[in-house]
SEFI-316374 format. One record per atom (N, C-alpha, C, CB): residue in one letter; atom name; residue number from 1; x negated, y, z negated. Coordinates in pm, whole numbers, plus 50000, padded with zeros to 5 digits. Glycine has a CB too. Example, Ala and Ser with C-alpha at 12.3 -4.5 7.8 and 13.67 -1.06 7.14 Angstrom:
// SEFI-316374
('A' 'N' 1 (48681 49431 49220))
('A' 'CA' 1 (48770 49550 49220))
('A' 'C' 1 (48680 49670 49220))
('A' 'CB' 1 (48869 49553 49095))
('S' 'N' 2 (48715 49775 49292))
('S' 'CA' 2 (48633 49894 49286))
('S' 'C' 2 (48710 50003 49213))
('S' 'CB' 2 (48592 49940 49428))
//
This chain:
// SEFI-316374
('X' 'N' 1 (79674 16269 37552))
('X' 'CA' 1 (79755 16158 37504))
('X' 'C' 1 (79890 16212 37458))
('X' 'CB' 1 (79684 16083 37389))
('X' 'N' 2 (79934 16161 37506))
('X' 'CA' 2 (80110 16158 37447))
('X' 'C' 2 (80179 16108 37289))
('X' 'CB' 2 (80187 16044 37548))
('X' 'N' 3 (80236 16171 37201))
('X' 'CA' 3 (80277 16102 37086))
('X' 'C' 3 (80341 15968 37075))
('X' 'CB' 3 (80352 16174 37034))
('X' 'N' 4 (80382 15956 37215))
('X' 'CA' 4 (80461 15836 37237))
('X' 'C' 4 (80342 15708 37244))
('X' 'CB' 4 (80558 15856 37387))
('X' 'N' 5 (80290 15755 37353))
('X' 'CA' 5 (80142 15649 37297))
('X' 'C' 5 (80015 15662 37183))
('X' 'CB' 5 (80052 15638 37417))
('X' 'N' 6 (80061 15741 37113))
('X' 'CA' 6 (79966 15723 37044))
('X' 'C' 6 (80031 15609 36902))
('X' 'CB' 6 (79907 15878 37012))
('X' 'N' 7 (80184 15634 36901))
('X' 'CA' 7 (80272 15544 36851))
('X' 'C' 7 (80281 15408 36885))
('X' 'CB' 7 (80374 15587 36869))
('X' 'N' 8 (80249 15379 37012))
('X' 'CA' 8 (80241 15203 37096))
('X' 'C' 8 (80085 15175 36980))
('X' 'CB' 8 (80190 15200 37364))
('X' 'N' 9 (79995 15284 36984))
('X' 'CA' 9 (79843 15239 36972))
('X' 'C' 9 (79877 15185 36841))
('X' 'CB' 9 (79709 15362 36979))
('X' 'N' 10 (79934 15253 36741))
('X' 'CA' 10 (79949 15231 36589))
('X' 'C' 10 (80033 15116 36590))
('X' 'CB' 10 (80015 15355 36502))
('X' 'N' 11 (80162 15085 36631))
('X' 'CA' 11 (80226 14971 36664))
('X' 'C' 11 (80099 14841 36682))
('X' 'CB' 11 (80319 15008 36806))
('X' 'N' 12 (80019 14826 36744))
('X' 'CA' 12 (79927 14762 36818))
('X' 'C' 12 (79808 14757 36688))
('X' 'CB' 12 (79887 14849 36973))
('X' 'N' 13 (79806 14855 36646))
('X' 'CA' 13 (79736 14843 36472))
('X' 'C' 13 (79780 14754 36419))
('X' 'CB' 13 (79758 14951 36362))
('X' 'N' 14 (79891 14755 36363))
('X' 'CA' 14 (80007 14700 36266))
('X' 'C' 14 (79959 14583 36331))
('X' 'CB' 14 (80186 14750 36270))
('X' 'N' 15 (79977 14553 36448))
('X' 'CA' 15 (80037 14368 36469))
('X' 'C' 15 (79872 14281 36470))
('X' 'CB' 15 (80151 14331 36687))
('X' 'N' 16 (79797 14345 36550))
('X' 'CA' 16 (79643 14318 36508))
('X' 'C' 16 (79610 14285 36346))
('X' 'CB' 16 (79556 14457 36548))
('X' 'N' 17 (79620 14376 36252))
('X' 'CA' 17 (79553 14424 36145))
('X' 'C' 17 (79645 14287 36024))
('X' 'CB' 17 (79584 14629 36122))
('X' 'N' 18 (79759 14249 36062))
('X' 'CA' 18 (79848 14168 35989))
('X' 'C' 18 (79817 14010 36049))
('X' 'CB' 18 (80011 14225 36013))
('X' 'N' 19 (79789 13994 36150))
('X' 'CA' 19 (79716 13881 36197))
('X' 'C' 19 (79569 13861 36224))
('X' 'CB' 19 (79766 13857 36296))
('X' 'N' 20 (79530 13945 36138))
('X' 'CA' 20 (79374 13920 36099))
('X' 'C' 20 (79314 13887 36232))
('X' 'CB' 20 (79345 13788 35983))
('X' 'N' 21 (79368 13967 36310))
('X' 'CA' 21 (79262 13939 36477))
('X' 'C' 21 (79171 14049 36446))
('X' 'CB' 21 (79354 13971 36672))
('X' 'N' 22 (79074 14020 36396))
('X' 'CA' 22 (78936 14150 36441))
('X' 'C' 22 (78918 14194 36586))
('X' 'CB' 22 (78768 14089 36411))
('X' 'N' 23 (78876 14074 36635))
('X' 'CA' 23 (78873 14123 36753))
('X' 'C' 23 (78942 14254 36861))
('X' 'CB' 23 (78895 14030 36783))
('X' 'N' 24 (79117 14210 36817))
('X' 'CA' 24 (79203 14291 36893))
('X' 'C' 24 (79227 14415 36841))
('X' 'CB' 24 (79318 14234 36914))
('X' 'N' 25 (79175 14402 36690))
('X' 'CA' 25 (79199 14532 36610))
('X' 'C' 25 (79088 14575 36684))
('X' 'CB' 25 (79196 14542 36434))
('X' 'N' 26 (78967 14579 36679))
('X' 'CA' 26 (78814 14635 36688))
('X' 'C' 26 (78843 14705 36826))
('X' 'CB' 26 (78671 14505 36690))
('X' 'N' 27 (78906 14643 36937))
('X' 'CA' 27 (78940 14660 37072))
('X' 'C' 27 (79010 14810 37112))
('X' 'CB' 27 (79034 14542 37105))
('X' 'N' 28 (79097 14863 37017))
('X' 'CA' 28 (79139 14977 36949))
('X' 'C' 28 (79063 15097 36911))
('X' 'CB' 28 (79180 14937 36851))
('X' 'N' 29 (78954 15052 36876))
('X' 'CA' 29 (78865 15184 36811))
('X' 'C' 29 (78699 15212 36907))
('X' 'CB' 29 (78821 15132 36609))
('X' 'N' 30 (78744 15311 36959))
('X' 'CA' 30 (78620 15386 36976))
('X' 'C' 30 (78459 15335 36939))
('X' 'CB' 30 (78647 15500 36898))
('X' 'N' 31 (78400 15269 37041))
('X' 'CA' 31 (78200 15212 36948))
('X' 'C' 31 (78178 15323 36874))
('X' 'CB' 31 (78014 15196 37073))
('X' 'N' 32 (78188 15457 36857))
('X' 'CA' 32 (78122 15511 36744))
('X' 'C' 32 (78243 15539 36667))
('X' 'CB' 32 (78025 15637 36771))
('X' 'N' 33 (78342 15496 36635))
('X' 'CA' 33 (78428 15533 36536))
('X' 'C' 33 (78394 15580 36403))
('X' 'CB' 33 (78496 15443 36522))
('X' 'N' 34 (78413 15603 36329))
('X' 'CA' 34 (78450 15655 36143))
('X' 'C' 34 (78565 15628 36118))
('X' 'CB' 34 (78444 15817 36091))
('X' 'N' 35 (78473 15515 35978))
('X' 'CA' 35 (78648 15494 35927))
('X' 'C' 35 (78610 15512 35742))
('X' 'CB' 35 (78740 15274 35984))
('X' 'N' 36 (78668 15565 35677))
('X' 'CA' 36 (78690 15629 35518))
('X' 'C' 36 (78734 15576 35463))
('X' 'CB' 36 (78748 15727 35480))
('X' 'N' 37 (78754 15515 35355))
('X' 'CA' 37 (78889 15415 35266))
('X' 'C' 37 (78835 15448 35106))
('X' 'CB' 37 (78884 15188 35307))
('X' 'N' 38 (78892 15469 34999))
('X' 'CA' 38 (78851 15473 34890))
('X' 'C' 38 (78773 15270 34824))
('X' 'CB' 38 (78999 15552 34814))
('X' 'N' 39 (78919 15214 34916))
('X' 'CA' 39 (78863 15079 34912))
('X' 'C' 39 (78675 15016 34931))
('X' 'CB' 39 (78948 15026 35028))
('X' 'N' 40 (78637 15125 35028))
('X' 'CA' 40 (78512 15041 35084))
('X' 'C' 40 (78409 15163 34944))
('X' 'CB' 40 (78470 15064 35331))
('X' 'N' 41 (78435 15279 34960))
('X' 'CA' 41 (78390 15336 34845))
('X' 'C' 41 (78315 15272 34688))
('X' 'CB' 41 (78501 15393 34822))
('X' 'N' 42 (78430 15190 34647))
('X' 'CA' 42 (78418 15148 34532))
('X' 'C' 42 (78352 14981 34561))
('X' 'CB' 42 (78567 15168 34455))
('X' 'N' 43 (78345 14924 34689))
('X' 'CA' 43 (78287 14817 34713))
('X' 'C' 43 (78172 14820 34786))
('X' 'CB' 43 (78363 14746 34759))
('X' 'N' 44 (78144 14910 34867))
('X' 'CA' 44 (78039 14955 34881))
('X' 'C' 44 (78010 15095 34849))
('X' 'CB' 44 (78014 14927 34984))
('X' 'N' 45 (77979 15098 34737))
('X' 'CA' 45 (77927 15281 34706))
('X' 'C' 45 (77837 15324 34739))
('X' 'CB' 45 (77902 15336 34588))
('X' 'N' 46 (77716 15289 34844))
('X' 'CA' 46 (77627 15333 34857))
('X' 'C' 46 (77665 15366 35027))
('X' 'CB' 46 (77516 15249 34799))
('X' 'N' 47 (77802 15363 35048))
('X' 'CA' 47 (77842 15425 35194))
('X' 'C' 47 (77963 15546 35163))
('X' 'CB' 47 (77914 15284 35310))
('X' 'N' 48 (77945 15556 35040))
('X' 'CA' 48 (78034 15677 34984))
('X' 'C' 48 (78188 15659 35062))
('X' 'CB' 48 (77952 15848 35027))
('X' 'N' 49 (78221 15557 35103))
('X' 'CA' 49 (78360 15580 35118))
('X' 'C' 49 (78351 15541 35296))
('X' 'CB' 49 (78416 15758 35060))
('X' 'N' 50 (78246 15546 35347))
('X' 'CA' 50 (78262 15630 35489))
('X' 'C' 50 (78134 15483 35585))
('X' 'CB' 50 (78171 15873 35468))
('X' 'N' 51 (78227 15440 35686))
('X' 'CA' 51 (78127 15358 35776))
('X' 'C' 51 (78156 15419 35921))
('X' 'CB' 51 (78156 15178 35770))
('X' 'N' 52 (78065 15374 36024))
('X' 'CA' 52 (78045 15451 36169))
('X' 'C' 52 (78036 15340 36229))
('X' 'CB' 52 (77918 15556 36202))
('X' 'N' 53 (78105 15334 36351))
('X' 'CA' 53 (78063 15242 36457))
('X' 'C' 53 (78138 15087 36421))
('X' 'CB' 53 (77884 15236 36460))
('X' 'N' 54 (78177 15025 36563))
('X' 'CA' 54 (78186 14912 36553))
('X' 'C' 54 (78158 14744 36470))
('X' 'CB' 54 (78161 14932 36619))
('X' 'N' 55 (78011 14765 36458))
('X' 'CA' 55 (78003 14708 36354))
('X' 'C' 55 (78012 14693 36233))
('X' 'CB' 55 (77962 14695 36357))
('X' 'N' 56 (77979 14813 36206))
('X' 'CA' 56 (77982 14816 36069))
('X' 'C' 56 (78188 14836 36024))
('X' 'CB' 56 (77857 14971 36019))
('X' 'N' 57 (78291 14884 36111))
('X' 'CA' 57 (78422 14799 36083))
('X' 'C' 57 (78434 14670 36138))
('X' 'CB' 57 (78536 14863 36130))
('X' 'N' 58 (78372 14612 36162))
('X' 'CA' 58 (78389 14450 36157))
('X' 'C' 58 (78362 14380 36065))
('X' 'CB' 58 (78328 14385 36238))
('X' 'N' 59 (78210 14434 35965))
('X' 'CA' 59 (78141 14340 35835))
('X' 'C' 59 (78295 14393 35745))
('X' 'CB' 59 (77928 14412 35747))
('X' 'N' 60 (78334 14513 35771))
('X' 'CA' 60 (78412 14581 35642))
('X' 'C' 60 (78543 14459 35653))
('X' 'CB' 60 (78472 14789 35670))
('X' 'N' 61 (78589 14498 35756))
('X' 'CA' 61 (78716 14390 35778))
('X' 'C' 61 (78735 14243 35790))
('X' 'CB' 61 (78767 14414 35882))
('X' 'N' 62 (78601 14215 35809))
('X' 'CA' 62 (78582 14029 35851))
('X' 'C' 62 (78596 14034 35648))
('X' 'CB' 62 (78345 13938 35970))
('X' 'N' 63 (78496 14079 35590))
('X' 'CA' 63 (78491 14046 35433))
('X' 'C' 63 (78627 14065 35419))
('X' 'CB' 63 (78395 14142 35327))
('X' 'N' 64 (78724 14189 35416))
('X' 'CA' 64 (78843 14171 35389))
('X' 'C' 64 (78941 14030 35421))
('X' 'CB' 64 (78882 14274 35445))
('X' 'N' 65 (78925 14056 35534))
('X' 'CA' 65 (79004 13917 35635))
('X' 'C' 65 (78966 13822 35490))
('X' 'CB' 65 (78896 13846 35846))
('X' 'N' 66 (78853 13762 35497))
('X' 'CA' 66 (78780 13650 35430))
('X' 'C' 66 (78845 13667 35249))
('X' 'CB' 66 (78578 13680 35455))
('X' 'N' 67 (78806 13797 35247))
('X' 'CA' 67 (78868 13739 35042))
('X' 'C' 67 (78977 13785 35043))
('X' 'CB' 67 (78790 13813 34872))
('X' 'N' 68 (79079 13873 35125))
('X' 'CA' 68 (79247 13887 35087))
('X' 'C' 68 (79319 13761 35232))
('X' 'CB' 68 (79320 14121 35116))
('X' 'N' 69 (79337 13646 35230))
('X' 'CA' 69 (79387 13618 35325))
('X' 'C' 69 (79550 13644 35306))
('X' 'CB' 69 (79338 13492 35356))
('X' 'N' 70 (79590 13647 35202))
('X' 'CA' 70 (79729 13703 35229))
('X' 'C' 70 (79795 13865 35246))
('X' 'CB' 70 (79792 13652 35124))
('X' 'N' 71 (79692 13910 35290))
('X' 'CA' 71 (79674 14101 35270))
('X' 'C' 71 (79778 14150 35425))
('X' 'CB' 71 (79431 14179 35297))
('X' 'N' 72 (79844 14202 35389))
('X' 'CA' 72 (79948 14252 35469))
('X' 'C' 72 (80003 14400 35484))
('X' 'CB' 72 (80041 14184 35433))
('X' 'N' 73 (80054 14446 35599))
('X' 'CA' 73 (80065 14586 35580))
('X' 'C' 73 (80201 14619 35615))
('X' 'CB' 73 (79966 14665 35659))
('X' 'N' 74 (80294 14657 35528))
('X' 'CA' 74 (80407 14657 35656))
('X' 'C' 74 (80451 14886 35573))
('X' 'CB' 74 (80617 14446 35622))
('X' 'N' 75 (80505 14890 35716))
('X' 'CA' 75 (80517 14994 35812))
('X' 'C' 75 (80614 15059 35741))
('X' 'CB' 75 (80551 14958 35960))
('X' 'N' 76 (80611 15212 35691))
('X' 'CA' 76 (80776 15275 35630))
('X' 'C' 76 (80761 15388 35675))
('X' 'CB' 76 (80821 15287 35456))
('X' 'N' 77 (80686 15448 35758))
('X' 'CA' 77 (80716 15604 35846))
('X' 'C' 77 (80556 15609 35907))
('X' 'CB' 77 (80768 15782 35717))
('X' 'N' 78 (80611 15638 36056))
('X' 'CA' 78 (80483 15691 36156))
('X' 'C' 78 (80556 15801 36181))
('X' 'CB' 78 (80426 15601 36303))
('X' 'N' 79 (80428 15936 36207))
('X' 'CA' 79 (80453 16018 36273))
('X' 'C' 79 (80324 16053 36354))
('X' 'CB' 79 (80512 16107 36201))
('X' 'N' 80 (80360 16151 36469))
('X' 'CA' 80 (80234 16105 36548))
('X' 'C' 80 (80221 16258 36655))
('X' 'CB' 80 (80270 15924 36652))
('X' 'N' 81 (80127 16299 36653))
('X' 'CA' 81 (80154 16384 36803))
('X' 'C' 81 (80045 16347 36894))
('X' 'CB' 81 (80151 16561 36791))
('X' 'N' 82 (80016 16416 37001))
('X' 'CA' 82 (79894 16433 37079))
('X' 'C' 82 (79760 16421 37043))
('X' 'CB' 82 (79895 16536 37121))
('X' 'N' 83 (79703 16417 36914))
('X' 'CA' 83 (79580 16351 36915))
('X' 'C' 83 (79563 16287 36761))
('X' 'CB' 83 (79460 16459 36959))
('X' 'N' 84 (79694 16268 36737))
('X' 'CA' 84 (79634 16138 36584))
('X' 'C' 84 (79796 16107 36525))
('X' 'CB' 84 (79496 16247 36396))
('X' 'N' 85 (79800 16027 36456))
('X' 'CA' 85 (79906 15889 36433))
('X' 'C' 85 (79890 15954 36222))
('X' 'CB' 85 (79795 15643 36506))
('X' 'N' 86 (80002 15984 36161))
('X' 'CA' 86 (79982 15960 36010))
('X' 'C' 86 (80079 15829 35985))
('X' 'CB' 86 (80029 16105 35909))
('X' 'N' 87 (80046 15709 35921))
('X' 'CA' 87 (80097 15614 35904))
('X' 'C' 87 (80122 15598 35768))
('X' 'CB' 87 (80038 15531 35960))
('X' 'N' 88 (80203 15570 35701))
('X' 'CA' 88 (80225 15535 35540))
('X' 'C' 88 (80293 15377 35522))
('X' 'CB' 88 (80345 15661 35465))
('X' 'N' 89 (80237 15340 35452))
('X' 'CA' 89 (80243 15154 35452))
('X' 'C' 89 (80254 15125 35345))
('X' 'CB' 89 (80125 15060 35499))
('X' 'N' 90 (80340 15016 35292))
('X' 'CA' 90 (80264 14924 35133))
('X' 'C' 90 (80211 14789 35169))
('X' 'CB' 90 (80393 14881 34991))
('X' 'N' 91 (80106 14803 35108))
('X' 'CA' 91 (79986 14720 35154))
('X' 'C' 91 (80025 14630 35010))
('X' 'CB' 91 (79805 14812 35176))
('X' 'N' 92 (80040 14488 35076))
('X' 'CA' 92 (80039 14354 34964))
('X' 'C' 92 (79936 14260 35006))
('X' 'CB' 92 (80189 14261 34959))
('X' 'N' 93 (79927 14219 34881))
('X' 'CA' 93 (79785 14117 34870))
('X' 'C' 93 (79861 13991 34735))
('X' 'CB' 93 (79591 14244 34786))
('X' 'N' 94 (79886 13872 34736))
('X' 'CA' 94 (79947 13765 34689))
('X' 'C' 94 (79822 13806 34555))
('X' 'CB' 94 (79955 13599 34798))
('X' 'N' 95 (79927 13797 34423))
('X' 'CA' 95 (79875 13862 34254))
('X' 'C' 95 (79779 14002 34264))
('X' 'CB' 95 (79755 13726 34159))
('X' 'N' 96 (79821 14053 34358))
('X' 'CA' 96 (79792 14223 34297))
('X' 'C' 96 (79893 14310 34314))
('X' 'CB' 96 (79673 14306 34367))
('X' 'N' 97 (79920 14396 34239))
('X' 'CA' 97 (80047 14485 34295))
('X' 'C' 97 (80026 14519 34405))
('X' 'CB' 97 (80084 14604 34231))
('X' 'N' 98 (80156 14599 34436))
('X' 'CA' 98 (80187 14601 34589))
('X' 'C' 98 (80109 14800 34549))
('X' 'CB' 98 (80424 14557 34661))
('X' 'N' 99 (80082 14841 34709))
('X' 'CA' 99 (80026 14996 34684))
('X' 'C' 99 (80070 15038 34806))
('X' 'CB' 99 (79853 15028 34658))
('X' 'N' 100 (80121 15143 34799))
('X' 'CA' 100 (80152 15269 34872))
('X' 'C' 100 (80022 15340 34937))
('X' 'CB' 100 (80222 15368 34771))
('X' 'N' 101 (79993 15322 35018))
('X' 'CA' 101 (79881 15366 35125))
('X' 'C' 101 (79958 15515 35275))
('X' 'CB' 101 (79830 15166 35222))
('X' 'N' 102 (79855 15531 35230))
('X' 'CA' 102 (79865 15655 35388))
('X' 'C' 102 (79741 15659 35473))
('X' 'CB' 102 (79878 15843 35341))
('X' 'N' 103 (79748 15628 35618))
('X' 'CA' 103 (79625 15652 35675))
('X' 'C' 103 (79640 15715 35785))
('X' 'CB' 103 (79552 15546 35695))
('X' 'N' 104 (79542 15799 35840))
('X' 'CA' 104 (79545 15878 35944))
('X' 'C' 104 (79429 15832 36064))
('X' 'CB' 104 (79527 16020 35887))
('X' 'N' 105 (79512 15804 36149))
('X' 'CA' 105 (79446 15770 36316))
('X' 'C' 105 (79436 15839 36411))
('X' 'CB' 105 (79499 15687 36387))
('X' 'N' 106 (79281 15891 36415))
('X' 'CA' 106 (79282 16019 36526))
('X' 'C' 106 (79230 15942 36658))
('X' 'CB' 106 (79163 16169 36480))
('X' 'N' 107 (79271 15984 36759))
('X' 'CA' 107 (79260 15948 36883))
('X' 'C' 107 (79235 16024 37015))
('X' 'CB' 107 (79350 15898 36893))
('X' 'N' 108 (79144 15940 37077))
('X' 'CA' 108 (79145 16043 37176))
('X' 'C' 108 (79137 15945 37323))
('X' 'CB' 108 (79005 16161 37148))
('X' 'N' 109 (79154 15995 37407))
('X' 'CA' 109 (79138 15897 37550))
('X' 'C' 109 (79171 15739 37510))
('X' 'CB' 109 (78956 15904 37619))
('X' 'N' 110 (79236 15721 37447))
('X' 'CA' 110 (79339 15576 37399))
('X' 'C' 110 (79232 15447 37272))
('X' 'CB' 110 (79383 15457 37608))
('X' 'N' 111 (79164 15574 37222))
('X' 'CA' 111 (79063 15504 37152))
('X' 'C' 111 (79128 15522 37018))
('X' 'CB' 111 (78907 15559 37169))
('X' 'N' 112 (79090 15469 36942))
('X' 'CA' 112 (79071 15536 36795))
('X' 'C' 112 (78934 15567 36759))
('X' 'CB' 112 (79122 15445 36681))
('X' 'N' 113 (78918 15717 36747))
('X' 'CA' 113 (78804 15752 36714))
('X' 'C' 113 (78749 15790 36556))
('X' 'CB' 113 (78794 15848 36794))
('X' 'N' 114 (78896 15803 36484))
('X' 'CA' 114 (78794 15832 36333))
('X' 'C' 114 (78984 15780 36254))
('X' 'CB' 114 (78692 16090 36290))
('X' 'N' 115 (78928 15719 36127))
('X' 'CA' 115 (79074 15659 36058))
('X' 'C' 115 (79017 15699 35911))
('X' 'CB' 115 (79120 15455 36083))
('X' 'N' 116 (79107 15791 35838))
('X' 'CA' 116 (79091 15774 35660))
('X' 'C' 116 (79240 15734 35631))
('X' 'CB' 116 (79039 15943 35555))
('X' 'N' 117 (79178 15659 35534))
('X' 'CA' 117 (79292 15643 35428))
('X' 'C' 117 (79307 15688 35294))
('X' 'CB' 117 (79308 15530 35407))
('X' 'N' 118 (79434 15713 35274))
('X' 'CA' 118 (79466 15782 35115))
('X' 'C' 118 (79548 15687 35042))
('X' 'CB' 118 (79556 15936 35114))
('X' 'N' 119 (79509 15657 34914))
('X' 'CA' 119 (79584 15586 34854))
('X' 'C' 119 (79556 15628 34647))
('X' 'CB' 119 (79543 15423 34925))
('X' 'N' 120 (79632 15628 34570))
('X' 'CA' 120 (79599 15623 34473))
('X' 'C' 120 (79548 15548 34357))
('X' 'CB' 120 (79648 15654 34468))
//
């Protein structure tokens, strides 16, 4: 993979993930993906942070979709090479502060195969 596409893929994150299309987001990631968030951690702690596979980022994100409907991500530096995307975002949600997020999208054969995020 090329940095250049792995930059279209993250682009293609962004516009999915802000219009609450599961679908087109899900379409993106790899059936056995891993994805990490401190978010799912503290809401589900008995997955320590960490879910696998398709479904289980769909229950994570449909619940999101469902209780932040105004949850938004917008974009302030990608960098990217040949097999993963680091993205840094401030993520708003209508009456919570706004947060400074970083997440990393590894990729391989035009999938997304494993995503953490860092945030404080």
């Amino acid at each position: 993979m090329s940095a250049e596409k792995n930059l279209s893929i993250a682009m293609l994150w962004f516009e999915a993930f802000n219009a609450h299309n599961l679908e087109k987001l899900l379409s993106l990631y790899d059936d056995e993906a891993a994805h990490f968030s401190p978010k799912l951690k503290i809401r589900h702690p008995e997955t320590m942070g960490l879910v696998t596979g398709k479904e289980a980022l769909r229950e994570w994100w449909k619940d999101a979709f469902d209780r932040l409907p105004s949850l938004h991500y917008k974009v302030t530096s990608l960098t990217s090479n040949a097999d993963r995307v680091f993205m840094e975002y401030v993520r708003s949600v209508e009456n919570e502060d706004t947060m400074l997020v970083a997440e990393v999208l590894e990729i391989k054969d035009s999938r997304i195969i494993a995503s953490r995020v860092y945030h404080g």
